[in-house]
N, C-alpha and C positions, 0 to 999 in steps of 0.2 A: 495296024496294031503292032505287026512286029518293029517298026522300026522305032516304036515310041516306046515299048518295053528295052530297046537297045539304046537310045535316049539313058533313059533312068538308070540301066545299070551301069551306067559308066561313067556316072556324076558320081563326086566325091562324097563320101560319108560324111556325116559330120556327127559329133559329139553334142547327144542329148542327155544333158544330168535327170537323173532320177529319183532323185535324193541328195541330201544336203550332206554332207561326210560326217561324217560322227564315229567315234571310237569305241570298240567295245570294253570291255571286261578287263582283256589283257593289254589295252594298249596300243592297239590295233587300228590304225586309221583306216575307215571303208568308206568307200562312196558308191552308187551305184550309177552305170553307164550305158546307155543303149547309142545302137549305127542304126542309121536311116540310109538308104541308096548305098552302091559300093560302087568305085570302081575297080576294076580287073588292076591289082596293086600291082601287078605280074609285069609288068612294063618292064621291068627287075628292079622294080627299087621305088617307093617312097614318090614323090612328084615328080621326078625326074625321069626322061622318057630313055631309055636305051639302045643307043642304036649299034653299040659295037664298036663303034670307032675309040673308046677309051678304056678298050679292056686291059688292056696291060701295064696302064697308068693307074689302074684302081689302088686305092691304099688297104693293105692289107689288115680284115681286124685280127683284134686283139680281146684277149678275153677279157681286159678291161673293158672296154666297151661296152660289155653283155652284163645286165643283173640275171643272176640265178633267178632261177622262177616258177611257179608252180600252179596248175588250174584246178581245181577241186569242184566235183560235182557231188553238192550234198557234203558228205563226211571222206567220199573216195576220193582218192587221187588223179586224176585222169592224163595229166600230161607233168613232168617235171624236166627241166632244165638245170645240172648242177651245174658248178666250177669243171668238174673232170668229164663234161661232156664238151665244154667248149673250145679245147683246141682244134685247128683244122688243116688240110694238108692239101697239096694240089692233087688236080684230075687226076694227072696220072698216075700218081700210088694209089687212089682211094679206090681207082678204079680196080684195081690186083687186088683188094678186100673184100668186094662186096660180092653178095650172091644173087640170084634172080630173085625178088621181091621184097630187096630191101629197099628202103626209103632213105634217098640223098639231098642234105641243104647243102645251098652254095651259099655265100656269106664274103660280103664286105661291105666296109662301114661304112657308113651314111646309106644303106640300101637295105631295104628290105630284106630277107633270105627267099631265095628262088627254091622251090622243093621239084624233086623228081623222081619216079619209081625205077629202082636197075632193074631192066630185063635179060641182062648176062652180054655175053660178047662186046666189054665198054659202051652198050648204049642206054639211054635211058627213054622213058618217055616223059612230058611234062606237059605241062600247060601252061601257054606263053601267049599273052595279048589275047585272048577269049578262044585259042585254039588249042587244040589238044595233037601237040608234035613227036614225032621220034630224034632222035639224034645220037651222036656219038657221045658222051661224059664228057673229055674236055672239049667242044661246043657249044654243051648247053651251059658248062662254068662258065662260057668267056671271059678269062681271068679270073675268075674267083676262087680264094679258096672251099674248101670242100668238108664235109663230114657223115658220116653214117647217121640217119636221124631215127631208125628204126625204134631205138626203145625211148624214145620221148614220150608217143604216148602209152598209156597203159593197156589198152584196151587188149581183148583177144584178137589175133589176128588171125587171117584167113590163112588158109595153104599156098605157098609160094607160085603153084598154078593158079591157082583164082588169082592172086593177086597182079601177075604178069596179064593174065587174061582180061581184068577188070582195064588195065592198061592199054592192053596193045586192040583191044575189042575197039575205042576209041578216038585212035589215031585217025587223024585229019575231020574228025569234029569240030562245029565250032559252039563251044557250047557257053550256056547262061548258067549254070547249076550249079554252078561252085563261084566263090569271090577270087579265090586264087591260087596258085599252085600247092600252096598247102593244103588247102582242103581236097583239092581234086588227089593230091597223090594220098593223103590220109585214108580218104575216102573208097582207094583204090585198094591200102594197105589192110581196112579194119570191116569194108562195106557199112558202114555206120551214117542215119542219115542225119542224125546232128551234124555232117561236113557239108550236106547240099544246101544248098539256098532252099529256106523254106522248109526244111526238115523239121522245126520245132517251133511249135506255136507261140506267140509271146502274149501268156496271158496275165502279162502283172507282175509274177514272182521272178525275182532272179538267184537260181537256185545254181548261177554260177561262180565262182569266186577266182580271183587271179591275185597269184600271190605272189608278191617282190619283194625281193631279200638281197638286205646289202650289208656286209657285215652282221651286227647283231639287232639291225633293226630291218622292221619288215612292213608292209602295207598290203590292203587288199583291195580289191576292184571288183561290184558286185554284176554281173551282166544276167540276160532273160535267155540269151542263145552261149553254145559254145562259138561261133561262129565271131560271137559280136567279140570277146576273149579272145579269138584267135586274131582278130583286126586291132585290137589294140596293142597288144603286147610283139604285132608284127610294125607297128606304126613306132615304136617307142624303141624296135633295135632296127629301124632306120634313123635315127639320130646319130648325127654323125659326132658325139662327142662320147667323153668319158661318163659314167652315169653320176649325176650329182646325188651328195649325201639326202638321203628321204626325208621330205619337206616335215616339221612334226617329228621329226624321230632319231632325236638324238641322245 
C-alpha cells in the first residue's frame, strides 16, 4: 500500500475546470480550478529537476516577473503579495535579518519559490524532495536570491519556539503531508491544517479565491482547498517570463 500511496503523490497535478469563467459584477474574470495528485514541486522548481550543478548560472528574478497577488478566504485576506514585498537579496545578508521563526522564499525565475523556516545560527530547515532537511541559508538558496516571507500570510502565528520546534521536531522525516515546502514551512509558521494534505474537505464550494493584479486590472481564481491556490499561483511564478497583460482585461 505504501509504495502505491508514493506512486500517486508524485504524479503531477493536473488542472480540473470547475466551472466555466464568467465575470462578476465588477468585472472580474473568475473561473473555478481544482488539483488532483501533486508532486513534491520542491524538486526546486516547476518540471525541472535540480541537481545543483546550475546554481550560479540561475537568472536572477526580477519583480517583473511576479504579479502581485492575493488569496482570500471568504471576505478575509489570508495571504497577500505586493510590488514592496518583492525585491530580494542574497543568503548572505538575508541571513544577518532574520530571526528564529521566520519564514524564508528563495526565488528564481523560471522556478518555483523554495520556502524554509530560520531556526537562527544561518540555518534553516526545509523540505526538499519529500524530506524534511536542516541546512545552512546559503545551501538551501543554492544560488538563489532570498526574501523574508513571514508576513505574506495573515494568519496568527505561533511563538517563535513552537515554531522553530514545529521545525526542527521533524528533521530527517520523509514526509507525504504537505505538497511542498511552502506548505510544510507555513504549516510549521501558523500550525494551521489547511497546509497539510487532506486538511480540508472538498465538498463542492470553493470558498477560496486567488487574486491577480497587474496594473489596474485584476482576475480571480476560485479553488475548494487553500492548498489547491497555493499550487497554482506557485506554478504561474515558475514561468519563466514577464507576466502577460490579463487575458479579458484591458
Amino acid at each position: 500500500m505504501g509504495g502505491h500511496v508514493d506512486k500517486l503523490a508524485r504524479l503531477s497535478y493536473a488542472e480540473v475546470p470547475t466551472a466555466d469563467a464568467e465575470e462578476d459584477g465588477g468585472g472580474i474574470a473568475r473561473v473555478g480550478v481544482s488539483y488532483i495528485f501533486s508532486a513534491d514541486d520542491d524538486g526546486d522548481g516547476g518540471a525541472q529537476e535540480d541537481d545543483g550543478t546550475d546554481d550560479m548560472r540561475r537568472t536572477p528574478l526580477s519583480p517583473e516577473h511576479e504579479l502581485e497577488c492575493a488569496v482570500y478566504h471568504a471576505a478575509a485576506c489570508v495571504y497577500e503579495r505586493r510590488a514592496r514585498d518583492l525585491p530580494a537579496r542574497s543568503a548572505e545578508s538575508l541571513a544577518r535579518e532574520c530571526v528564529p521563526g521566520d519564514l524564508v522564499e528563495f526565488v528564481a525565475a523560471g522556478r518555483s519559490p523554495h520556502w524554509a523556516v530560520y531556526i537562527g545560527d544561518s540555518q534553516v530547515v526545509h523540505l526538499h524532495r519529500a524530506e524534511v532537511r536542516s541546512a545552512l541559508v546559503a545551501d538551501a538558496a543554492r544560488g538563489r536570491r532570498c526574501r523574508i516571507a513571514t508576513r505574506f500570510y495573515k494568519y496568527e502565528p505561533l511563538s517563535a519556539v513552537a515554531v522553530v520546534r514545529n521545525a526542527t521536531e521533524r528533521v530527517g522525516e520523509r514526509e507525504l503531508s504537505w505538497r511542498n515546502s511552502e506548505c510544510f514551512a507555513a504549516w510549521c509558521k501558523f500550525g494551521r491544517r489547511e497546509f497539510k494534505t487532506g486538511g480540508e474537505l472538498r465538498i463542492g464550494k470553493q470558498p477560496y479565491k486567488l487574486k491577480l493584479i497587474q496594473d489596474s486590472s485584476s482576475r480571480e481564481l476560485e479553488f475548494q482547498t487553500l492548498e489547491d491556490a497555493i499550487m497554482e499561483r506557485r506554478r504561474m511564478d515558475s514561468v519563466d517570463q514577464p507576466p502577460q497583460e490579463l487575458e479579458g482585461q484591458r
